[in-house]
PLY file of the C-alpha trace (Angstrom):
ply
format ascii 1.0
element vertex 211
property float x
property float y
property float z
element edge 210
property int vertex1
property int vertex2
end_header
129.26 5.76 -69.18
130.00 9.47 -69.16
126.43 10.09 -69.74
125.14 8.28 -66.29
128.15 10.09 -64.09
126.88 13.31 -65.58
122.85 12.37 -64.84
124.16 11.39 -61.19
125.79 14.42 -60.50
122.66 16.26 -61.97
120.55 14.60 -59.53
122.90 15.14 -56.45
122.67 18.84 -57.07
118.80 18.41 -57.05
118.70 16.91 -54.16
121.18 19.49 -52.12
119.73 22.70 -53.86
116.10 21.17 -52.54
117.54 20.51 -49.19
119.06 23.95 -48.61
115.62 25.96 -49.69
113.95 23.73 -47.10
116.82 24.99 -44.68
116.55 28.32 -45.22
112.44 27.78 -44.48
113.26 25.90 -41.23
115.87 28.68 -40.13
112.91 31.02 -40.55
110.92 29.25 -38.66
112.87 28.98 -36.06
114.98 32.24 -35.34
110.99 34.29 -35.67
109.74 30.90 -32.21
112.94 31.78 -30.52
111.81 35.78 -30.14
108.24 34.59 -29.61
108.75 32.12 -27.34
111.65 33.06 -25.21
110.23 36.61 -24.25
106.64 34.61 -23.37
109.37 32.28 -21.40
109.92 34.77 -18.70
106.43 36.29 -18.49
105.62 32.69 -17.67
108.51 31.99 -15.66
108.83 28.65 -17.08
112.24 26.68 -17.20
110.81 24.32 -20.10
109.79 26.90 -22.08
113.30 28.93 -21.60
114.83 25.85 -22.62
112.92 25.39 -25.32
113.36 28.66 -27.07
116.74 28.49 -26.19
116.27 25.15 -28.35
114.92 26.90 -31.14
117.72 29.66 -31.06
120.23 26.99 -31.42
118.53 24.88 -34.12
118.47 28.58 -36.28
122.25 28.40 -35.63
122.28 25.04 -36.67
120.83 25.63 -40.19
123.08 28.41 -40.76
125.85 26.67 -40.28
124.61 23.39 -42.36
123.92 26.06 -45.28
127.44 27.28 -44.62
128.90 23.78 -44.89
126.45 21.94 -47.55
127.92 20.82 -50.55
131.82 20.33 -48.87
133.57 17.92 -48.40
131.74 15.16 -45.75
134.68 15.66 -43.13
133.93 19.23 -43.43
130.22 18.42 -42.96
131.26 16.29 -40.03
133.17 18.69 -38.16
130.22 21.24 -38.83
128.07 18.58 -36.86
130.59 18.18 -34.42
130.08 22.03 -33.16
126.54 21.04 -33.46
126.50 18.38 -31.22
128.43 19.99 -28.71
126.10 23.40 -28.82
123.40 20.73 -27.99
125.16 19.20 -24.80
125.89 22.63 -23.62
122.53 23.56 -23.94
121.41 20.85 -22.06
123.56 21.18 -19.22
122.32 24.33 -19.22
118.94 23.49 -18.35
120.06 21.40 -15.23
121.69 24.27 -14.37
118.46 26.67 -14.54
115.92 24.04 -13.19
118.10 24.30 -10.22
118.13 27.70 -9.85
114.44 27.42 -10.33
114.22 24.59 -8.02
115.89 27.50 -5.20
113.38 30.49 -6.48
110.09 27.83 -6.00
108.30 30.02 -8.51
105.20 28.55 -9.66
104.94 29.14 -13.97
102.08 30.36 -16.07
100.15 27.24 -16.82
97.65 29.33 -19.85
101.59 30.83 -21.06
103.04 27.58 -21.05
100.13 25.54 -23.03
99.47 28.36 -25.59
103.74 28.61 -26.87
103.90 24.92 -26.40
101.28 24.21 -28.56
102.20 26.93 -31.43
105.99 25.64 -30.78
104.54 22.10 -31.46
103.12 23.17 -35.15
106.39 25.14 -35.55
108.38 21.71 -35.00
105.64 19.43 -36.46
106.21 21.69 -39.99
110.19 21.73 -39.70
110.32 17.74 -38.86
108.08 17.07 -42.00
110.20 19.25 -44.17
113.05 17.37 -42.97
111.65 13.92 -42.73
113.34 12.53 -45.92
116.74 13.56 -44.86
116.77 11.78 -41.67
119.13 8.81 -42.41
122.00 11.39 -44.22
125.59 11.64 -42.78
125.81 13.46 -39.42
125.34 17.01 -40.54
121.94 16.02 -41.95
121.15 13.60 -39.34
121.65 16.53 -36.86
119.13 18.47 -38.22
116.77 15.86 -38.02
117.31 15.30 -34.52
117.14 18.61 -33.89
113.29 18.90 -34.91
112.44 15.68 -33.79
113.27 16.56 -30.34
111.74 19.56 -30.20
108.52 18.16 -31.07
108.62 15.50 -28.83
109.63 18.41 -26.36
106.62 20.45 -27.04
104.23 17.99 -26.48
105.69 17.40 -23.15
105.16 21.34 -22.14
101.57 20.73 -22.68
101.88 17.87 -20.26
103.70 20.27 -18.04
101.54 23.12 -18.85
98.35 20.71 -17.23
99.95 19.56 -14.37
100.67 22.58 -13.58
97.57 23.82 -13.67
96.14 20.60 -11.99
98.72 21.02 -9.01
99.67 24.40 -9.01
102.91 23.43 -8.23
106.28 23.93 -10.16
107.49 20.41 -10.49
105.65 19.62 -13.63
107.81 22.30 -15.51
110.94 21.48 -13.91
110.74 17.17 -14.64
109.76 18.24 -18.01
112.73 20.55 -18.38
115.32 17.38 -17.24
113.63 15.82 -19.71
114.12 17.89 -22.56
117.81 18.28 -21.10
118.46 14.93 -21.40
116.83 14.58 -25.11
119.54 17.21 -26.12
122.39 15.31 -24.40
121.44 12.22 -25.58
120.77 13.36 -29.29
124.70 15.13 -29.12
126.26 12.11 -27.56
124.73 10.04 -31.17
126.02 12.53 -33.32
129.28 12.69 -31.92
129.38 9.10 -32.55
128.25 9.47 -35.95
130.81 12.21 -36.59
133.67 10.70 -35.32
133.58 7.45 -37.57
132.90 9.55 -40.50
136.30 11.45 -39.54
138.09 8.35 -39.27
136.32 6.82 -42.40
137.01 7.18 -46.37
135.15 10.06 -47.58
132.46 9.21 -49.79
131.21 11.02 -52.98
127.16 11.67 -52.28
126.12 13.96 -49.95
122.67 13.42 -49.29
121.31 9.86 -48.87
0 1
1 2
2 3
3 4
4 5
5 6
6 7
7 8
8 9
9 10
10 11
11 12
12 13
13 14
14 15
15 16
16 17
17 18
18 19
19 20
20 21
21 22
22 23
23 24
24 25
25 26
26 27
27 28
28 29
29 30
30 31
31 32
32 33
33 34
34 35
35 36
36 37
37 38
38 39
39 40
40 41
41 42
42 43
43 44
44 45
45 46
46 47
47 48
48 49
49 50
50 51
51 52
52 53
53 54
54 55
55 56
56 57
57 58
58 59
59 60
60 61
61 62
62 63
63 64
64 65
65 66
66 67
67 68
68 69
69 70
70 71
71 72
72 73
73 74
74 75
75 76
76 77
77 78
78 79
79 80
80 81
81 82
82 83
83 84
84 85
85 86
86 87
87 88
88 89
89 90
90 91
91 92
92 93
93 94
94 95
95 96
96 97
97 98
98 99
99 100
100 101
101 102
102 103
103 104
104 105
105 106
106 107
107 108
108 109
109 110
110 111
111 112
112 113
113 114
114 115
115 116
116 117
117 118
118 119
119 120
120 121
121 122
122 123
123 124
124 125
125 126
126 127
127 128
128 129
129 130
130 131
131 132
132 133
133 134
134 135
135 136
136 137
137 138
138 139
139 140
140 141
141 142
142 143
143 144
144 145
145 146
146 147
147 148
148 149
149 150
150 151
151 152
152 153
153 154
154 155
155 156
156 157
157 158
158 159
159 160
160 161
161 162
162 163
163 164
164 165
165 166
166 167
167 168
168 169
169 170
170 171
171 172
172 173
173 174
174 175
175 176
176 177
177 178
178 179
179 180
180 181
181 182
182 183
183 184
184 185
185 186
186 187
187 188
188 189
189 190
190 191
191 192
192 193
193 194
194 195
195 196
196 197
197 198
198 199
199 200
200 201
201 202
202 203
203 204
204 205
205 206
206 207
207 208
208 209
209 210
């Protein structure tokens, strides 16, 4: 009996010591798009794309402070995602906020800017969500992660939408509906892991850590 508690417990520390090298490659990944990305942002004078970097800073923050928290206690890991889901909501409301601002300026982006970082962002997200893919249905702190780079992707794709019409009618609007968009991904991915969060606050605190 001894002998299968000790092969579990073997196994559980596989599984987390695999999980943080893949978050230390995501982190990577992300804090060296957020320096590409948000200085091509304002060249472009894209919203989406500010947001979007702005994304990526936040999901290197993220990482850090899952590789801070992994292995405690899941209440620990809970409250971790709590900060995480709230950095997402604020992050989202601040994107309404700029496309407003933007809205006021009526500056028209850089349609080549925006479709060249979108698409590199896209294989930057693409890589991290695959990395992460198995991890997807752990508790909150995990499940945040996942979130994180699923949205992003999904984001990216839509700044190459924005990035055409754009182009097609050299207008701003494309950028700034895509940019309400991506706001509302954020807000809508915190609001879920809040939920998530909360009940495992509440709840008993179970032994395994990754699903």
């Amino acid at each position: 009996m001894t002998g299968c508690c000790d092969h579990d417990i073997d196994e559980e520390a596989l599984k987390v010591t695999a999980f943080r090298r893949i978050l230390w490659a995501v982190l990577v990944i992300n804090a060296s798009m957020f320096v590409v990305e948000f200085s091509s942002a304002f060249v472009a004078s894209s919203v989406a794309l500010q947001a979007d970097a702005l994304d990526f800073l936040g999901d290197a923050a993220t990482y850090g402070i899952t590789l801070m928290v992994l292995g405690s206690a899941l209440k620990v890991r809970a409250r971790a995602a709590l900060l995480k889901a709230a950095s997402m909501a604020l992050m989202g409301l601040w994107v309404f906020g700029r496309t407003i601002f933007y809205m006021i300026e009526g500056v028209t982006p850089s349609a080549e800017i925006m479709g060249i970082m979108g698409g590199l962002a896209f294989l930057a997200n693409l890589i991290s969500a695959l990395m992460l893919y198995r991890y997807r249905a752990g508790d909150s702190n995990m499940r945040s992660i996942w979130l994180c780079s699923r949205n992003d992707a999904i984001g990216n794709l839509a700044i190459i939408v924005a990035a055409l019409g754009v182009f097609t009618t050299e207008t701003p609007w494309p950028d700034f509906v895509i940019a309400v968009i991506m706001a509302s991904l954020a807000i809508s991915a915190s609001i879920q892991i809040f939920r998530q969060a909360g009940q495992e606050l509440r709840g008993p605190d179970p032994k395994s850590m990754v699903s």
